[in-house]
PQR file with spaces between the fields and no chain letter, atoms N, CA, C, O and H, PARSE charges and radii, in Angstrom:
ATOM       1  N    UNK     1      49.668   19.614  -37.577 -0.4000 1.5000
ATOM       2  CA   UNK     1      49.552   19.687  -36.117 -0.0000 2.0000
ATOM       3  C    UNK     1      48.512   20.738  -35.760  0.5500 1.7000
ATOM       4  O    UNK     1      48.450   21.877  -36.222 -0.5500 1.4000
ATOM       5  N    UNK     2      47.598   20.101  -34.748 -0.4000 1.5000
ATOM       6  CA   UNK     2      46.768   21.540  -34.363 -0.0000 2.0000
ATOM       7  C    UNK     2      47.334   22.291  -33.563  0.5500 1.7000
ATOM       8  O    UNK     2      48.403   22.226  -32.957 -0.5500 1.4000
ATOM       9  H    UNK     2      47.648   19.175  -34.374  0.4000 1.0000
ATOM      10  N    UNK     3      46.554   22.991  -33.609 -0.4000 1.5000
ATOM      11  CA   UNK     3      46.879   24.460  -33.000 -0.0000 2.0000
ATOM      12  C    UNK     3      46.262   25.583  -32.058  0.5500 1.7000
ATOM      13  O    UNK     3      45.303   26.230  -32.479 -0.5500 1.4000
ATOM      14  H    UNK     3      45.685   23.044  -34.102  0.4000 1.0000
ATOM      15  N    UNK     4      46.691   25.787  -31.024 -0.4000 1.5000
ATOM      16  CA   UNK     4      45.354   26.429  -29.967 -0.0000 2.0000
ATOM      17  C    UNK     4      45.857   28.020  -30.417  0.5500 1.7000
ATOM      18  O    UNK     4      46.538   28.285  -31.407 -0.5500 1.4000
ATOM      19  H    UNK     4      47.470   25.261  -30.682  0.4000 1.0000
ATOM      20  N    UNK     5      45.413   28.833  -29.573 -0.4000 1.5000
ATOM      21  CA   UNK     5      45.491   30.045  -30.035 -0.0000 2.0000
ATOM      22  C    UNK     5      44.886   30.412  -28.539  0.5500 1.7000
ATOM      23  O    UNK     5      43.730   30.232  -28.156 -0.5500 1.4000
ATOM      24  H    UNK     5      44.859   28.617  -28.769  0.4000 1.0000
ATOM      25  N    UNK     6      46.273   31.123  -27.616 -0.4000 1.5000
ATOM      26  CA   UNK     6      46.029   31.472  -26.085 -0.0000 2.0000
ATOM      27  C    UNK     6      46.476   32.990  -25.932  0.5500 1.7000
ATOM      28  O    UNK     6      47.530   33.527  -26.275 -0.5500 1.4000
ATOM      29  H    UNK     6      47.212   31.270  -27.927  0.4000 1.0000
ATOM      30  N    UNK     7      45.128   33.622  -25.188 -0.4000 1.5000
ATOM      31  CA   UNK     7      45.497   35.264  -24.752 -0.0000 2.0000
ATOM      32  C    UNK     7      45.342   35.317  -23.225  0.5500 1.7000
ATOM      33  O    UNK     7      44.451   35.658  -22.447 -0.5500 1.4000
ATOM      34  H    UNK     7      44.272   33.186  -24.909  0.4000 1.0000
ATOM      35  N    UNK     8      46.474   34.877  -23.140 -0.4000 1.5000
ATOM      36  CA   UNK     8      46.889   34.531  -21.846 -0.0000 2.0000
ATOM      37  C    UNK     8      48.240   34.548  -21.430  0.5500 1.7000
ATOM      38  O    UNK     8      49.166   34.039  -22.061 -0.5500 1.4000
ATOM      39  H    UNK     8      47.198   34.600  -23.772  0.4000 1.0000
ATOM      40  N    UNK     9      48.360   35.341  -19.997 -0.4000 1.5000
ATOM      41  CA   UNK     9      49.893   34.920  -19.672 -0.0000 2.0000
ATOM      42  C    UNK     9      49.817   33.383  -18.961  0.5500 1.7000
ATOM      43  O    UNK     9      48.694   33.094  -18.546 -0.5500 1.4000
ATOM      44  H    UNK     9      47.607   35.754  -19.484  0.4000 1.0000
ATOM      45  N    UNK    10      50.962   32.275  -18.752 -0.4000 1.5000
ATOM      46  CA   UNK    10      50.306   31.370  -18.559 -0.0000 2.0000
ATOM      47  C    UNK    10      51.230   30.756  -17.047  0.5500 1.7000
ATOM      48  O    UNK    10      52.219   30.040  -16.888 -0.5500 1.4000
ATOM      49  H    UNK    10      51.874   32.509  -19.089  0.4000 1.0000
ATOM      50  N    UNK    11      50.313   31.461  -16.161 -0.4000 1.5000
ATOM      51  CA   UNK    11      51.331   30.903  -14.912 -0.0000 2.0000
ATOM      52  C    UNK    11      50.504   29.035  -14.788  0.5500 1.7000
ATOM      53  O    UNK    11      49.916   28.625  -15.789 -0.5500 1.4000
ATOM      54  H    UNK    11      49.510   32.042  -16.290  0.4000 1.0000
ATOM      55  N    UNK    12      50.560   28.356  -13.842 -0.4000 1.5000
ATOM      56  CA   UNK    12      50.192   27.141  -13.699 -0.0000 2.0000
ATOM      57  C    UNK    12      48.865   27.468  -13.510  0.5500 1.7000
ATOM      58  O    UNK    12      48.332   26.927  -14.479 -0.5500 1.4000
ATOM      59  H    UNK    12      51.037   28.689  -13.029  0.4000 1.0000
ATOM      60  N    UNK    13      47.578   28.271  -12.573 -0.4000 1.5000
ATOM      61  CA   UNK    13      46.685   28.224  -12.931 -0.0000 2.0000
ATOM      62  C    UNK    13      46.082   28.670  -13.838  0.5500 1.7000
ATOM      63  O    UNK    13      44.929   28.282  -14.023 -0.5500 1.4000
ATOM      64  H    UNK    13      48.011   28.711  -11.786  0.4000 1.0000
ATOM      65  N    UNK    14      46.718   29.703  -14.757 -0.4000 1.5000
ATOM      66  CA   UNK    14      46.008   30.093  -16.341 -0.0000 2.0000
ATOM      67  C    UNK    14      45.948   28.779  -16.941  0.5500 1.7000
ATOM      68  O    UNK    14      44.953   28.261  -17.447 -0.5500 1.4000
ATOM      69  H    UNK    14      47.655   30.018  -14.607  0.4000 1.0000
ATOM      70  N    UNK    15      47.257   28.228  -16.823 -0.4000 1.5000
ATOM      71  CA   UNK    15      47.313   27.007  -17.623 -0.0000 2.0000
ATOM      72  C    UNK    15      45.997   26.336  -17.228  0.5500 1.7000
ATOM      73  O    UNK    15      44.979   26.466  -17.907 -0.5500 1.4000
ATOM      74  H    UNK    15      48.065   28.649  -16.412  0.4000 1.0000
ATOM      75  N    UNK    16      46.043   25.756  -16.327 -0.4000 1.5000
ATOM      76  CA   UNK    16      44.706   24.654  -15.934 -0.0000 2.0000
ATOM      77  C    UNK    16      43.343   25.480  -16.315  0.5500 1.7000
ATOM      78  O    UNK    16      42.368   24.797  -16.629 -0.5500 1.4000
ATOM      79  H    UNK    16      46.871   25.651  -15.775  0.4000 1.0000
ATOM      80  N    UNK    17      43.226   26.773  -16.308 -0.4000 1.5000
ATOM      81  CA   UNK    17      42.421   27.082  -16.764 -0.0000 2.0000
ATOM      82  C    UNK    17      42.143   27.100  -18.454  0.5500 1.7000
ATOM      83  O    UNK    17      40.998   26.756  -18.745 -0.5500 1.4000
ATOM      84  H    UNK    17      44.019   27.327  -16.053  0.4000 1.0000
ATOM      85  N    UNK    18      42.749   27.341  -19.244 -0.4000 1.5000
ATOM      86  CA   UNK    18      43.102   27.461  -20.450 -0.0000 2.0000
ATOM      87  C    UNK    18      42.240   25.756  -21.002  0.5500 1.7000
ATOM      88  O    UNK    18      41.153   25.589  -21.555 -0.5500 1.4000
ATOM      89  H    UNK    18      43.680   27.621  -19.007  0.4000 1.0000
ATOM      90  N    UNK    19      43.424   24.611  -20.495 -0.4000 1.5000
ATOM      91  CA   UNK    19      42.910   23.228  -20.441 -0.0000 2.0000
ATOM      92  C    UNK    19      41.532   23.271  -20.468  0.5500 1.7000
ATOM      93  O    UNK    19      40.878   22.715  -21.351 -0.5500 1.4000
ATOM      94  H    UNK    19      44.307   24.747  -20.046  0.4000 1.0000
ATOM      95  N    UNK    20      40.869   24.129  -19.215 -0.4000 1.5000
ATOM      96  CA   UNK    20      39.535   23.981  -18.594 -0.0000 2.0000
ATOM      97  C    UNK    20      38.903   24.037  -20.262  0.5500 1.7000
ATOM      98  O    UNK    20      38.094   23.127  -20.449 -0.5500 1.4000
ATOM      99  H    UNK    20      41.401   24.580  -18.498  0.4000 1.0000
ATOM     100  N    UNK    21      39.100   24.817  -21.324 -0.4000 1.5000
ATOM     101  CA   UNK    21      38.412   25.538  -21.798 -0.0000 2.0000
ATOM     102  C    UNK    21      38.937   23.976  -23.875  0.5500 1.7000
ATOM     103  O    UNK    21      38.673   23.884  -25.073 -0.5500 1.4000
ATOM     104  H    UNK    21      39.757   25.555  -21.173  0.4000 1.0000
ATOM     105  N    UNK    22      39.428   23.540  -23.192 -0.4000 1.5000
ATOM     106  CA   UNK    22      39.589   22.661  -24.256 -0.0000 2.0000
ATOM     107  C    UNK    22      38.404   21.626  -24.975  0.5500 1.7000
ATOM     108  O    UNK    22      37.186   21.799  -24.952 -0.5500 1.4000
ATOM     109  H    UNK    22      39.643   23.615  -22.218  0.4000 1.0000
ATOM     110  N    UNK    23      38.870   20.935  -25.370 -0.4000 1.5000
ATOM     111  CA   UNK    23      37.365   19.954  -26.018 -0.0000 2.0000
ATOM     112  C    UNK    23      37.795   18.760  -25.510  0.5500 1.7000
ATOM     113  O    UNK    23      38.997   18.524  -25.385 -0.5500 1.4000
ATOM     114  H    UNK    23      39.860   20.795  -25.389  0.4000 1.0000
ATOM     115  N    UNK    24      36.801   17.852  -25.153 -0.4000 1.5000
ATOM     116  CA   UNK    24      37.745   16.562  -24.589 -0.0000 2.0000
ATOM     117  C    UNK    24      38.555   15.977  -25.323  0.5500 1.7000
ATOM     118  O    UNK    24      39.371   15.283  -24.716 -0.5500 1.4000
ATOM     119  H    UNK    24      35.825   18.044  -25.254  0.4000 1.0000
ATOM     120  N    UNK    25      38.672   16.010  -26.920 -0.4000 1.5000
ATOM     121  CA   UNK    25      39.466   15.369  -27.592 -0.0000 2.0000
ATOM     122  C    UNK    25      40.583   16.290  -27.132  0.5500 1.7000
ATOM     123  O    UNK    25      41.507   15.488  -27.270 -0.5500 1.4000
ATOM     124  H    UNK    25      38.010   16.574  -27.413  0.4000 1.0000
ATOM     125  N    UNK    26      41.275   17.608  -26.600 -0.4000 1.5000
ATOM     126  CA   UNK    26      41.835   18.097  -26.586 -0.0000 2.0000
ATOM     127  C    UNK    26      42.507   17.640  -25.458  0.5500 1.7000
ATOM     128  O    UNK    26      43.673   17.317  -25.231 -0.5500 1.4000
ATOM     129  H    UNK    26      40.525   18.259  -26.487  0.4000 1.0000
ATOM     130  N    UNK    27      41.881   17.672  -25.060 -0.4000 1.5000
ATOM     131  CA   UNK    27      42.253   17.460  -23.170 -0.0000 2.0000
ATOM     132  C    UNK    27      42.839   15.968  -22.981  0.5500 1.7000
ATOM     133  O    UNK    27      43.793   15.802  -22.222 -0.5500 1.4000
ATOM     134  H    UNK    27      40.934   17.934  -25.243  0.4000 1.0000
ATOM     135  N    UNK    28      42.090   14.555  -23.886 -0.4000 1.5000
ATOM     136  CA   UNK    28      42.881   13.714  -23.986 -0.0000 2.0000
ATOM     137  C    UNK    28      44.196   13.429  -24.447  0.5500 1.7000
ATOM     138  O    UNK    28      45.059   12.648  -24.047 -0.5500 1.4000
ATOM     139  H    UNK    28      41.314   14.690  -24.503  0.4000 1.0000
ATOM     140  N    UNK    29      44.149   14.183  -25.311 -0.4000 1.5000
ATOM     141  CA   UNK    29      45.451   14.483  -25.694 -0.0000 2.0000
ATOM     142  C    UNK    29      46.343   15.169  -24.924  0.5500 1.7000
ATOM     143  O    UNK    29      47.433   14.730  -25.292 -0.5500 1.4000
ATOM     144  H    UNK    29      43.447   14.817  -25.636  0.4000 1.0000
ATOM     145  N    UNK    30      46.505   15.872  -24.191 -0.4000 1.5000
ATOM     146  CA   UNK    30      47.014   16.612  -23.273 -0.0000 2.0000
ATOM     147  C    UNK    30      47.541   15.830  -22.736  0.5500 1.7000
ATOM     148  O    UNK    30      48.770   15.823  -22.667 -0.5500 1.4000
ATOM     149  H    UNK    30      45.620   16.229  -23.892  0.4000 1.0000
ATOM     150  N    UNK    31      46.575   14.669  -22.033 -0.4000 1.5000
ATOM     151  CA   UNK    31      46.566   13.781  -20.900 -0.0000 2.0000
ATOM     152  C    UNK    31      47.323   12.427  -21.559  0.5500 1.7000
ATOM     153  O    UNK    31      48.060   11.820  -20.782 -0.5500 1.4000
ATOM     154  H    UNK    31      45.576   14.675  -22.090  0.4000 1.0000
ATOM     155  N    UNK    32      47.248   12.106  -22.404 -0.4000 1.5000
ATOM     156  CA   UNK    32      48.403   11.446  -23.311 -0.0000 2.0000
ATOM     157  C    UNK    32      49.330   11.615  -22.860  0.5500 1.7000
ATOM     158  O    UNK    32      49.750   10.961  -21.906 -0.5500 1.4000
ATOM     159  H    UNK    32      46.650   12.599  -23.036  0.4000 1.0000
ATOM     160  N    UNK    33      50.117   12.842  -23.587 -0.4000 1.5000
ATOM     161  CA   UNK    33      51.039   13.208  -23.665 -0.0000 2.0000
ATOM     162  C    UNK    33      52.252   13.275  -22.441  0.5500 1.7000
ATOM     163  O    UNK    33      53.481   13.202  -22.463 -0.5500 1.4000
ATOM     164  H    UNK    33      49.776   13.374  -24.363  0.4000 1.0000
ATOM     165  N    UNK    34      50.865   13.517  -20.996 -0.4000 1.5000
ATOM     166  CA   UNK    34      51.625   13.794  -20.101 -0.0000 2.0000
ATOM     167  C    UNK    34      51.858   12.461  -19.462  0.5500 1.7000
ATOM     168  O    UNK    34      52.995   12.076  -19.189 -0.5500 1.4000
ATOM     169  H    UNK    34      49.867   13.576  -20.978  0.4000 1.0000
ATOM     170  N    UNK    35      51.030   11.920  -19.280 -0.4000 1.5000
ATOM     171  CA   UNK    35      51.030   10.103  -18.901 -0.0000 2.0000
ATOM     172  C    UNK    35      51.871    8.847  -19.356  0.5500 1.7000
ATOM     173  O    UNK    35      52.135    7.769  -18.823 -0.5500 1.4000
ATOM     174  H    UNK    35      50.106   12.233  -19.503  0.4000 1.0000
ATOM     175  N    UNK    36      52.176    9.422  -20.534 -0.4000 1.5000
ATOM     176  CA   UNK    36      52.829    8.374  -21.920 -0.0000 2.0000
ATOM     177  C    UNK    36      54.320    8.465  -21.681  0.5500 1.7000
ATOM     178  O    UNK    36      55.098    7.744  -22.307 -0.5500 1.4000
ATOM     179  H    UNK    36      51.962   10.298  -20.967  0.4000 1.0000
ATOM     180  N    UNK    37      54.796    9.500  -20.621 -0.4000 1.5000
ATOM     181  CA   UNK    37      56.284    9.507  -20.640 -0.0000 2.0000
ATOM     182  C    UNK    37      56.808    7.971  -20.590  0.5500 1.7000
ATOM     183  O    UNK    37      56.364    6.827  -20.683 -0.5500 1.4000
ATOM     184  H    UNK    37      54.164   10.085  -20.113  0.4000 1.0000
ATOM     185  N    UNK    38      57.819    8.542  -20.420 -0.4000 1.5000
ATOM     186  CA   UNK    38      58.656    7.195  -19.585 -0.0000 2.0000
ATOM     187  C    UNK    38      58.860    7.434  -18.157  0.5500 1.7000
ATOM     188  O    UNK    38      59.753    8.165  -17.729 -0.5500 1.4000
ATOM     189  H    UNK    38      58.180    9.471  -20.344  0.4000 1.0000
ATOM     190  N    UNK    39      58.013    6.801  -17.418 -0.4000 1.5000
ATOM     191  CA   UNK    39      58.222    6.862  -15.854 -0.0000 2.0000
ATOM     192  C    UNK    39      59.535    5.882  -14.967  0.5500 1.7000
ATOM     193  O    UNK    39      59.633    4.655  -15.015 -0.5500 1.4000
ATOM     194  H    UNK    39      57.288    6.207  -17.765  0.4000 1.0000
ATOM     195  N    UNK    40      60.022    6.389  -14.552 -0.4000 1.5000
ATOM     196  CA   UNK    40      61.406    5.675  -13.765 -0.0000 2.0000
ATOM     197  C    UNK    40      60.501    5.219  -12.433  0.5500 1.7000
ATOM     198  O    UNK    40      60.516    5.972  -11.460 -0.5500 1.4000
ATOM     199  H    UNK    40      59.942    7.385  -14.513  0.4000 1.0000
ATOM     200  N    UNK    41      59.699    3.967  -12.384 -0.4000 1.5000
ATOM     201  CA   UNK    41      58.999    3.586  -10.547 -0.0000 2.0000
ATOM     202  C    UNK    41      60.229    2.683   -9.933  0.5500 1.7000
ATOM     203  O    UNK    41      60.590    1.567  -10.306 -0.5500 1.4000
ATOM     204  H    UNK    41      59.686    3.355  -13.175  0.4000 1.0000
ATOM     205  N    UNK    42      60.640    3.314   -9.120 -0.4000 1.5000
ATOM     206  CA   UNK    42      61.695    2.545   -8.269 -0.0000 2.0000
ATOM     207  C    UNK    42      61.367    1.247   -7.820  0.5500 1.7000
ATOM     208  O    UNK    42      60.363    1.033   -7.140 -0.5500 1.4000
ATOM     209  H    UNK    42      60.346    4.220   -8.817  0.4000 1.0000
ATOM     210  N    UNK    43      62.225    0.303   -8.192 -0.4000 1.5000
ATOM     211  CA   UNK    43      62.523   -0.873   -7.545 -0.0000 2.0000
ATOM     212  C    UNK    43      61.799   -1.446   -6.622  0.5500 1.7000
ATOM     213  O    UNK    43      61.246   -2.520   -6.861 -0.5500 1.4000
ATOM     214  H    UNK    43      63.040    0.476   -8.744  0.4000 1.0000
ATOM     215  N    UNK    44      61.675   -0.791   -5.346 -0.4000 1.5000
ATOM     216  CA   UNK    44      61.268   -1.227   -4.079 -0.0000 2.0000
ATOM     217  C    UNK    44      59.574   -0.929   -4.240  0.5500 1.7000
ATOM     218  O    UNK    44      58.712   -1.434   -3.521 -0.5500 1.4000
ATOM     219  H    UNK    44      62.124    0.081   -5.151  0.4000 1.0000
ATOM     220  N    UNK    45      59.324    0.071   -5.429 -0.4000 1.5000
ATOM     221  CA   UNK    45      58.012    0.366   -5.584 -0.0000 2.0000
ATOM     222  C    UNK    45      57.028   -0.849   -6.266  0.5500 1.7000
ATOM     223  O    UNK    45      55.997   -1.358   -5.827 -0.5500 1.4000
ATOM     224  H    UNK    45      60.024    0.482   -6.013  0.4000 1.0000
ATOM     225  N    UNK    46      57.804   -1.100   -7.558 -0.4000 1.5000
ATOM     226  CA   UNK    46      57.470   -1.935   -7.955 -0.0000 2.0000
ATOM     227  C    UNK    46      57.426   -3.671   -7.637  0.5500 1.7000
ATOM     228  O    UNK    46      56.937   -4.539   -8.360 -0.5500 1.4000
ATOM     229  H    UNK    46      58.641   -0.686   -7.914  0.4000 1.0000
ATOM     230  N    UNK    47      58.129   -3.838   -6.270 -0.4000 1.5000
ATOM     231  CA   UNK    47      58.606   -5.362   -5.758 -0.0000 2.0000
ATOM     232  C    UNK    47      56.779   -4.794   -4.279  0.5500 1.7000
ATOM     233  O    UNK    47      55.902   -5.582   -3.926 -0.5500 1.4000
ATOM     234  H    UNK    47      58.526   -3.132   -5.683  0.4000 1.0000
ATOM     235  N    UNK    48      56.884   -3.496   -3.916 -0.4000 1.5000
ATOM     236  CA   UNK    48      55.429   -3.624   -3.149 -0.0000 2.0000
ATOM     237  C    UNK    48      54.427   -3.860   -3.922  0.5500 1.7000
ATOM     238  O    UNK    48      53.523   -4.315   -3.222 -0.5500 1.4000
ATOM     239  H    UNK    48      57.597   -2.855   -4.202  0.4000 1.0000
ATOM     240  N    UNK    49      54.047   -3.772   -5.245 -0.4000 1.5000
ATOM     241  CA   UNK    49      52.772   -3.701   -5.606 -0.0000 2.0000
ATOM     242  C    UNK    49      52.943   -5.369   -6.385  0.5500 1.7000
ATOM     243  O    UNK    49      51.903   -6.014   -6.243 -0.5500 1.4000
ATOM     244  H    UNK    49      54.782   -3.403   -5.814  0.4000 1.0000
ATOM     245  N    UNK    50      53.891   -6.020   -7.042 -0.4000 1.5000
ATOM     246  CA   UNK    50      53.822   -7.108   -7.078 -0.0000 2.0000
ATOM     247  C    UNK    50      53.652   -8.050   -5.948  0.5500 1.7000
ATOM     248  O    UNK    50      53.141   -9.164   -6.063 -0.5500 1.4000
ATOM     249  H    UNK    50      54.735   -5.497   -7.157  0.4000 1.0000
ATOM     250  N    UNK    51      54.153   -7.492   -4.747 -0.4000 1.5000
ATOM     251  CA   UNK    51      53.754   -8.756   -3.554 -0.0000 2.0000
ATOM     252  C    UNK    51      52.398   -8.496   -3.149  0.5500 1.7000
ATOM     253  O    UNK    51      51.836   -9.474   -2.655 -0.5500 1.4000
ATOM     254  H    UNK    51      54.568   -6.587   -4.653  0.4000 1.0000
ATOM     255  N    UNK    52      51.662   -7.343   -3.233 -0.4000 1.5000
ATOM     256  CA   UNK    52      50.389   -7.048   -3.517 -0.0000 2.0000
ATOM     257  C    UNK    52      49.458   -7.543   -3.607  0.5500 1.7000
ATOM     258  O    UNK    52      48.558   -7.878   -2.836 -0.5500 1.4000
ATOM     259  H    UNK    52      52.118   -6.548   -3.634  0.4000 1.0000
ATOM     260  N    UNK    53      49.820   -7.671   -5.473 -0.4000 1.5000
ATOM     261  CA   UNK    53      49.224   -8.565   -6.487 -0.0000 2.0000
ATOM     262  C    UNK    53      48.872   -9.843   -6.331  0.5500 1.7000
ATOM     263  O    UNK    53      47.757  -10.333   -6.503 -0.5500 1.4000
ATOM     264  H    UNK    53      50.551   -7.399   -6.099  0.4000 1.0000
ATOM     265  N    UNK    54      50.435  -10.667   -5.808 -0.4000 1.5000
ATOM     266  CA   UNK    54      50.157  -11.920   -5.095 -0.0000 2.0000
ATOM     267  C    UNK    54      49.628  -12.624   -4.334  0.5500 1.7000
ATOM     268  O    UNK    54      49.177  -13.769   -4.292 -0.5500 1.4000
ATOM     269  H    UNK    54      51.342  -10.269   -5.668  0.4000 1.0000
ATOM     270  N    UNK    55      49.805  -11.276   -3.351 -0.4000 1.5000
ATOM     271  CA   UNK    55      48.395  -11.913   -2.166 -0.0000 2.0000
ATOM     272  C    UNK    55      47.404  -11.991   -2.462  0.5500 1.7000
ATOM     273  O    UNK    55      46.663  -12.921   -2.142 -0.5500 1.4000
ATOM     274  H    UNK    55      50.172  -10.346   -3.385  0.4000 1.0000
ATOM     275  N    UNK    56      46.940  -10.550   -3.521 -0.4000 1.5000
ATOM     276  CA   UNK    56      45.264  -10.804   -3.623 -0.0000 2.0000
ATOM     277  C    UNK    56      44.750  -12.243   -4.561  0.5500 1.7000
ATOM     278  O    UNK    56      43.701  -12.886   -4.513 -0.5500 1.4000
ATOM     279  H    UNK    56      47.542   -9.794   -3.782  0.4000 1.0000
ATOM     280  N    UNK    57      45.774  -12.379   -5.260 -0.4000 1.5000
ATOM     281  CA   UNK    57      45.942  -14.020   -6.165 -0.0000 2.0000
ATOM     282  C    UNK    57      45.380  -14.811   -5.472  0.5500 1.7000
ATOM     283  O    UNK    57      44.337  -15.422   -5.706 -0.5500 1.4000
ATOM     284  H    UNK    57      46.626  -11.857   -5.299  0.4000 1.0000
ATOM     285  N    UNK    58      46.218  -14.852   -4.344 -0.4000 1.5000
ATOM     286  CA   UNK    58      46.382  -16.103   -3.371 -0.0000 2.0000
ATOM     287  C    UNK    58      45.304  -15.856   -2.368  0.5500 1.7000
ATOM     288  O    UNK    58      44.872  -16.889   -1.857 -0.5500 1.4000
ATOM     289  H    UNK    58      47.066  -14.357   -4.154  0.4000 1.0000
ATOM     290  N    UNK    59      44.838  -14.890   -2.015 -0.4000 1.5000
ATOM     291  CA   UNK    59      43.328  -14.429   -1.145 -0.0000 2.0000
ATOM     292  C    UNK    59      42.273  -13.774   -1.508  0.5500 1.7000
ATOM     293  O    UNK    59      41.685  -13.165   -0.614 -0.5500 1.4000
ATOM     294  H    UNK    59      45.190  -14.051   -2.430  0.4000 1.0000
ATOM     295  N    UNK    60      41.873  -13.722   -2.533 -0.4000 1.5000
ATOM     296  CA   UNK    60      40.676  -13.166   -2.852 -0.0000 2.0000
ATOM     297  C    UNK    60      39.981  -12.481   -2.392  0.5500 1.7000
ATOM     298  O    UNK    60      39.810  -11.377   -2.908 -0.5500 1.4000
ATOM     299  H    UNK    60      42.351  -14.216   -3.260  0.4000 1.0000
ATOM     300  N    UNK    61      39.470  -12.756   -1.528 -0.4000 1.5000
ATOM     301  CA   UNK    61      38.411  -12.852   -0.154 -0.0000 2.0000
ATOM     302  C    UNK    61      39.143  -11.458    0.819  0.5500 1.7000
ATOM     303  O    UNK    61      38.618  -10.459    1.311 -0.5500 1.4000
ATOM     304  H    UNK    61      39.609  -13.653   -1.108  0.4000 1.0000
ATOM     305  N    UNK    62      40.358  -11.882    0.803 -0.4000 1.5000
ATOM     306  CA   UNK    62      40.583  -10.133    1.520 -0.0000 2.0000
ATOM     307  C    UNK    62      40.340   -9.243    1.062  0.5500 1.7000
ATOM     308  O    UNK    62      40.538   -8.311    1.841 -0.5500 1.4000
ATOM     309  H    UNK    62      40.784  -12.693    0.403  0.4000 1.0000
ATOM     310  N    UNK    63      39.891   -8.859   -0.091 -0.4000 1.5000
ATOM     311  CA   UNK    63      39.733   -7.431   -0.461 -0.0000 2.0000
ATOM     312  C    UNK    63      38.316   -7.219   -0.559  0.5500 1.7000
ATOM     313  O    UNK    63      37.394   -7.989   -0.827 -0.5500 1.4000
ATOM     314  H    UNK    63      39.730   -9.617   -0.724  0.4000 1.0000
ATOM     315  N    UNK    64      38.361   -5.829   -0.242 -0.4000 1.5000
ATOM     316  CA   UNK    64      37.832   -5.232    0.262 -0.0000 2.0000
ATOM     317  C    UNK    64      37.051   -4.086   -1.344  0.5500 1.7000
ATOM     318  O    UNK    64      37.723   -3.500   -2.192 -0.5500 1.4000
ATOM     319  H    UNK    64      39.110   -5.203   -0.024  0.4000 1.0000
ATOM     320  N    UNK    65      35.613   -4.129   -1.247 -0.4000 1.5000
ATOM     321  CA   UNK    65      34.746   -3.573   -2.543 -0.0000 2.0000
ATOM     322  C    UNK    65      35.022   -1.967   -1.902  0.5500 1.7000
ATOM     323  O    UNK    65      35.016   -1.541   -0.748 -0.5500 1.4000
ATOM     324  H    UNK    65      35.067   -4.604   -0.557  0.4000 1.0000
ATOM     325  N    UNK    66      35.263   -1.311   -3.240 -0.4000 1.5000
ATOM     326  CA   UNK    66      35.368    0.081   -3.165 -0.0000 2.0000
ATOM     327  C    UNK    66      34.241    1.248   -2.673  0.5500 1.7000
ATOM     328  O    UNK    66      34.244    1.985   -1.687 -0.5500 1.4000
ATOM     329  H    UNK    66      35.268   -1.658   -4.178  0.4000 1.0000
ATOM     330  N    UNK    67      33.390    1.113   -3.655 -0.4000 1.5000
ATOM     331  CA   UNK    67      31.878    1.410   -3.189 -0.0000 2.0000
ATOM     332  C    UNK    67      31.438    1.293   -1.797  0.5500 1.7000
ATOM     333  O    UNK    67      30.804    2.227   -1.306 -0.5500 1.4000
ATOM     334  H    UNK    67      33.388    0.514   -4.455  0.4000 1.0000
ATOM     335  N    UNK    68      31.720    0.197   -1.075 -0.4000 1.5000
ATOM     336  CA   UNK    68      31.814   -0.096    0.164 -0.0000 2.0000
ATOM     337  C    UNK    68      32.325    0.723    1.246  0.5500 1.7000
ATOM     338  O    UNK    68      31.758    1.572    1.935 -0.5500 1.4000
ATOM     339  H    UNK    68      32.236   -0.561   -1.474  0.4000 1.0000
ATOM     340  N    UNK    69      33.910    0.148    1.251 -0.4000 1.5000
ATOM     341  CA   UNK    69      34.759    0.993    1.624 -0.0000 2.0000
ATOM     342  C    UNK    69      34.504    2.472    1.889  0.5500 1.7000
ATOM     343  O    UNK    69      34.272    2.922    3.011 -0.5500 1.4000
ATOM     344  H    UNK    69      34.370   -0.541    0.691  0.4000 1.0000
ATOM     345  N    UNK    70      34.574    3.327    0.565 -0.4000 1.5000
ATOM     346  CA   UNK    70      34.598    4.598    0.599 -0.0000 2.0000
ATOM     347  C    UNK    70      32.824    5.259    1.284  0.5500 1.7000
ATOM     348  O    UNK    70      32.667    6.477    1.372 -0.5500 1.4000
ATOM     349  H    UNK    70      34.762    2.962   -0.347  0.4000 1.0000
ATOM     350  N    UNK    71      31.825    4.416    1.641 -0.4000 1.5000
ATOM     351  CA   UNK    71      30.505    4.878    2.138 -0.0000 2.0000
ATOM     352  C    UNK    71      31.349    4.905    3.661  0.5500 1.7000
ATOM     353  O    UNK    71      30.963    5.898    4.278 -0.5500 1.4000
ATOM     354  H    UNK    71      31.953    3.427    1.570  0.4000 1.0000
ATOM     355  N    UNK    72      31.870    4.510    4.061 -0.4000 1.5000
ATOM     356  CA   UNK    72      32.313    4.156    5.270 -0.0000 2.0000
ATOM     357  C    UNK    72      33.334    4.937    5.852  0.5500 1.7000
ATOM     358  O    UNK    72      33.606    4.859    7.050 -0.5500 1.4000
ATOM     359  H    UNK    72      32.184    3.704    3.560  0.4000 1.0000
ATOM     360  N    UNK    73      34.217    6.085    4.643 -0.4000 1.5000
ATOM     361  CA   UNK    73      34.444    6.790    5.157 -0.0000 2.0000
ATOM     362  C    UNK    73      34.599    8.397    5.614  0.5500 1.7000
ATOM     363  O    UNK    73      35.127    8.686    6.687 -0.5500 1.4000
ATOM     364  H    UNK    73      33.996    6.149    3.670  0.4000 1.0000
């Protein structure tokens, strides 16, 4: 297992700073780790983004290009 080596006390922004100072292989890993849980998305969360899904299935044409969008706001 690697191993960092921190001279630091580590409140939440040492931490992010510390990260700052990682290698990206490091930092992916980090970001793994924290992402990879097991997330509990509630029910009602997951029944909005499937009816979502469906519409854009079924309409294409409504959505809306990102690039676009975001010049606009």
């Amino acid at each position: 297992m690697d191993s960092i080596k921190l001279n630091i006390d580590l409140s939440v922004n040492q931490l992010i700073e510390a990260v700052k100072q990682l290698s990206s292989k490091d930092k992916l890993k980090i970001n793994d780790a924290i992402w990879n849980e097991d997330l509990d998305i509630p029910m009602e969360h997951q029944k909005i983004v499937l009816e979502r899904m469906a519409k854009a299935k079924e309409n294409p044409e409504r959505l809306l290009d990102w690039d676009k969008v975001s010049k606009m706001l």
